[in-house]
N, C-alpha and C positions, 0 to 999 in steps of 0.2 A: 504493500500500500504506500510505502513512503518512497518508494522507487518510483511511482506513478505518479506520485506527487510533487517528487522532484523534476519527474519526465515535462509532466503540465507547467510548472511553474518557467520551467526552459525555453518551454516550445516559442512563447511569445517573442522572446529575443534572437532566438536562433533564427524564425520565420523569418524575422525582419533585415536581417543579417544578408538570407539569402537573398534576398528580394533587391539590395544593395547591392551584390555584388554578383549578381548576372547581370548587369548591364558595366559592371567595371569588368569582368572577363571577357566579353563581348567587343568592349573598346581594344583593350590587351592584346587581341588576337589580330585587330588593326591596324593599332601602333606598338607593335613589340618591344621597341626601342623605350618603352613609355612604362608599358607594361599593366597588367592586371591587376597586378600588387598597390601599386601606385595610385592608380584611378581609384581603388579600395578605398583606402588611407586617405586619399583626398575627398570622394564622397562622405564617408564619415563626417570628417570633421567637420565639411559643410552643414551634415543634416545635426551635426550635434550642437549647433549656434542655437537652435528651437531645445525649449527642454520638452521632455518626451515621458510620457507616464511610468512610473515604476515599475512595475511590471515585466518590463523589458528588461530589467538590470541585471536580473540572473543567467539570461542565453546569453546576453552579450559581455559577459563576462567567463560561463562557462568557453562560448565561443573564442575568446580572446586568449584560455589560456591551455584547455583540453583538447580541442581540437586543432590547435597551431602544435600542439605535440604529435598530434594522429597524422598533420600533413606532413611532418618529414618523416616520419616513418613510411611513410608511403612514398614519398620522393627515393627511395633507394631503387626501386622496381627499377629505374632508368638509370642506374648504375652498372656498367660492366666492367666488373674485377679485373679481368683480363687484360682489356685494352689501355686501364688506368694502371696497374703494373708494368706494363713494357715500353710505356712513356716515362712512370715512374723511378727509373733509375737516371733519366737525362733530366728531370725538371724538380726531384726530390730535392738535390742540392741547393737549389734556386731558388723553391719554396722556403727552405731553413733561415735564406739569410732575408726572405721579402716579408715572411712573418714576422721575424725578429724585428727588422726595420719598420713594419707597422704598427707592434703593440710597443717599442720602447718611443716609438713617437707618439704614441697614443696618449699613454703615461707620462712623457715631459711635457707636450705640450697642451695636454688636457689641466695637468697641475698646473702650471704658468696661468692657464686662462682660468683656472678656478671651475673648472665645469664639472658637472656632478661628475660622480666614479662611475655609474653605469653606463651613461652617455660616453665617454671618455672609453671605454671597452666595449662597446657594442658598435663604435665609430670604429675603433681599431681590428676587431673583428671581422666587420663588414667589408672593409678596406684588402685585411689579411688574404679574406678564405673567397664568397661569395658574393658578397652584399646582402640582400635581401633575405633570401634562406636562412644565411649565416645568422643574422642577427636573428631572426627568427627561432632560430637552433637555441643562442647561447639566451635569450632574456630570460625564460622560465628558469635556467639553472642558475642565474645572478639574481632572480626578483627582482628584474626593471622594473618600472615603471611604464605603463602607456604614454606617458610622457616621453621616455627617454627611446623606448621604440619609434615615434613619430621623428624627433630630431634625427636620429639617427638614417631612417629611411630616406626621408627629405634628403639629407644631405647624399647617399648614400648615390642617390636619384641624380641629383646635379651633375656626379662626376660620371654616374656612369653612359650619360649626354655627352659630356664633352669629349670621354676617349674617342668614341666615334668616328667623331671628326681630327680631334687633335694627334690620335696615334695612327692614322695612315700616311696623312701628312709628313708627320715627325721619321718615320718609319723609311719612305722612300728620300727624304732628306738625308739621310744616314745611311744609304744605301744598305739596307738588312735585307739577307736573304729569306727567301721562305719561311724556313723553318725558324730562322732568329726571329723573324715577326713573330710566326708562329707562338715560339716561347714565351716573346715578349707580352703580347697581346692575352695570353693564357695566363701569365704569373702577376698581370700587375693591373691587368682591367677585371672593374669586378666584378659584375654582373653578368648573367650565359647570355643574355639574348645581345649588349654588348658586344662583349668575346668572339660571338661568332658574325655578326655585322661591320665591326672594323676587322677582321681576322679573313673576310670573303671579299670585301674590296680591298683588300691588297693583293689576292689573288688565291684561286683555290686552294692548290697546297697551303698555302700559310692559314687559309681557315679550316682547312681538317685537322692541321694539326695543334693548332690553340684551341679547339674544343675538345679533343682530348685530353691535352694541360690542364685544361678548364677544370673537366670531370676529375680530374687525378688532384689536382687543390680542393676540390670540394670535398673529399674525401678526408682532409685534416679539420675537417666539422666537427667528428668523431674522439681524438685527442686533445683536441684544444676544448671542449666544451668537458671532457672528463676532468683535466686538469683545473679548469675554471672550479669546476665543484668541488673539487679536495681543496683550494685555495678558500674557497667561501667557507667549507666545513672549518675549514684551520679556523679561520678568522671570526667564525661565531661557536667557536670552542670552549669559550666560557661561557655559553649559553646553557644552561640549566636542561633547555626543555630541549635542545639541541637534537634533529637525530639525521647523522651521514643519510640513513641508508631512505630518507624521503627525500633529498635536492642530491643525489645519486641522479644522473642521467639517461632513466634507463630509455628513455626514446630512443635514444642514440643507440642503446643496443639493439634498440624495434630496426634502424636507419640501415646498421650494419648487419641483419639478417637476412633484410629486405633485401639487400646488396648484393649476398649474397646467393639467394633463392634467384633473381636475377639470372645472375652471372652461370650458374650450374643449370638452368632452365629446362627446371621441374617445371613450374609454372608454361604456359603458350607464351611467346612474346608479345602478343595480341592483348593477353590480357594483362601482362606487365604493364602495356603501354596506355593502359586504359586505365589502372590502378595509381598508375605516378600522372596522369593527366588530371584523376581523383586528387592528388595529393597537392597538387598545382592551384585547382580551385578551393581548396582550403586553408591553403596560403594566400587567398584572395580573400575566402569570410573570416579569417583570421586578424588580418590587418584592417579588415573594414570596422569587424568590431574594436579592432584599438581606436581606428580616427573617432568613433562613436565615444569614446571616452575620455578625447582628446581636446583641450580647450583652444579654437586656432590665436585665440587673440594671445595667449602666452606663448605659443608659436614661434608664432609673427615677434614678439615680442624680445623674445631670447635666442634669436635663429641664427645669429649672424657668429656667436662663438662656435656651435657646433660647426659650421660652415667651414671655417676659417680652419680647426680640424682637421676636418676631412680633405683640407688642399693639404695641407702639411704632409699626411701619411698617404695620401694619392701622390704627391709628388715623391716624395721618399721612396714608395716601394717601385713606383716606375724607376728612380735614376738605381739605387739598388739591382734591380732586375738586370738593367743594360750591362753594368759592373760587371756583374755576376758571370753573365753570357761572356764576354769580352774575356774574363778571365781562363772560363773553359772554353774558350773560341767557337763557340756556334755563330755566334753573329756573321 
């Protein structure tokens, strides 16, 4: 009975969720460069300027933090082990020192600007691994804030516009072969739909093989979000009521079974692809219900440090990346 009753008291906001965020999928599929995610997060916060009857509060909250776990778990389906291993040993290297170069830029100049500690790693996260996903991945096991998931998106959003344009340019400037685009494009832009847009007008080769970089960094979602959560357990270790094994990230082991079921294809790849398509749009009602809980005028209000941020550790892990290449001579 109280399972039903929890079911009914959901449904109004989960409804409403959905209702928002088929027409932000719908847009997505349009403008991919833009994204589903995006148009989510922005609808929200649009309709959440009207205040909205309470009733809504429990789906759009269960939405905002149970089911953005169910969509990366389901995002693995579109994972293959394989081909992210055998890229793997030429872009591991590269990863070590872009991640590195993103979260210790995260943390100086997060501190310098004063900006919260979640904001400040969910920027450098996103930066790191995926953008969107990523952040998505690491909030529940930091207990962001809907707040610090919107800044961070936002921002996440801005840069991943300007690679586009700015890394094909820069790219044939430098005269980079293939596959150093490739690399490039893979290890330091951060978003897939991105990645593989600036990665395909530079020319084929260089976008087959920055989308498999891509996949193969997406993959450190999995370490980076475990280590997140021993760092949080540490740090609220005087906590009485404390317990590891609830902000334990077991999604993430949902993410990497996924991955691998995937990759060994037990499963049809029809319906892998159907399954991570699922996980796609729930990182859609996911972020819609954050903009829903999101106030845009404090936004607006506080936007320009996260911003400033996100250039910091987008330029970092790009000059980083080039380094890196240059030193192992792919470029």
């Amino acid at each position: 009975m109280t399972g039903n009753n929890t079911l009914r008291n959901r449904l109004p906001g989960i409804s409403i969720v959905t209702l928002i965020a088929i027409p932000a999928w719908w847009l997505g599929t349009f403008l991919p460069l833009i994204g589903g995610p995006v148009f989510g997060i922005l609808f929200g916060m649009m309709i959440a300027l009207w205040k909205r009857p309470i009733h809504y509060d429990a789906g759009i909250q269960f939405t905002a933090k149970k089911i953005l776990q169910l969509s990366i778990i389901l995002l693995g389906f579109e994972m293959n082990l394989v081909k992210v291993f055998e890229v793997g040993s030429q872009s591991l290297y590269i990863m070590i020192f872009t991640l590195s170069a993103a979260f210790l830029t995260a943390w100086l100049v997060g501190r310098y600007l004063k900006l919260p500690e979640h904001t400040s790693i969910l920027i450098g996260v996103g930066t790191a691994i995926c953008g969107g996903s990523a952040i998505a991945a690491t909030a529940p096991v930091i207990s962001a804030s809907d707040k610090d998931v919107a800044y961070s998106i936002s921002t996440i959003f801005l840069f991943n516009i300007a690679a586009v344009f700015i890394f094909p340019f820069t790219g044939h400037l430098l005269g980079m072969s293939d596959m150093g685009f490739g690399m490039w494009a893979g290890t330091a832009i951060n978003d897939t739909s991105s990645v593989v847009a600036a990665g395909y007008s530079y020319s084929h080769e260089a976008g087959n093989f920055a989308t498999i970089v891509k996949l193969t960094r997406a993959l450190m979602i999995v370490p980076v979000t475990i280590t997140l959560a021993l760092f949080t357990a540490r740090k609220n270790a005087s906590h009485i009521d404390y317990n590891l094994f609830k902000i334990f990230p077991w999604f993430i082991l949902g993410f990497l079974m996924t991955s691998i079921l995937s990759t060994i294809e037990i499963l049809p790849p029809s319906l892998c692809k159907i399954l991570a398509e699922g996980g796609k749009f729930f990182i859609i009602m996911a972020l819609t219900a954050i903009g829903l809980n999101t106030h845009l005028k404090q936004l607006i209000h506080h936007g320009m440090k996260p911003i400033l941020l996100g250039l910091c550790c987008w330029i970092m892990v790009a000059l980083v990346s080039l380094i890196a290449q240059q030193h192992l001579e792919i470029w």
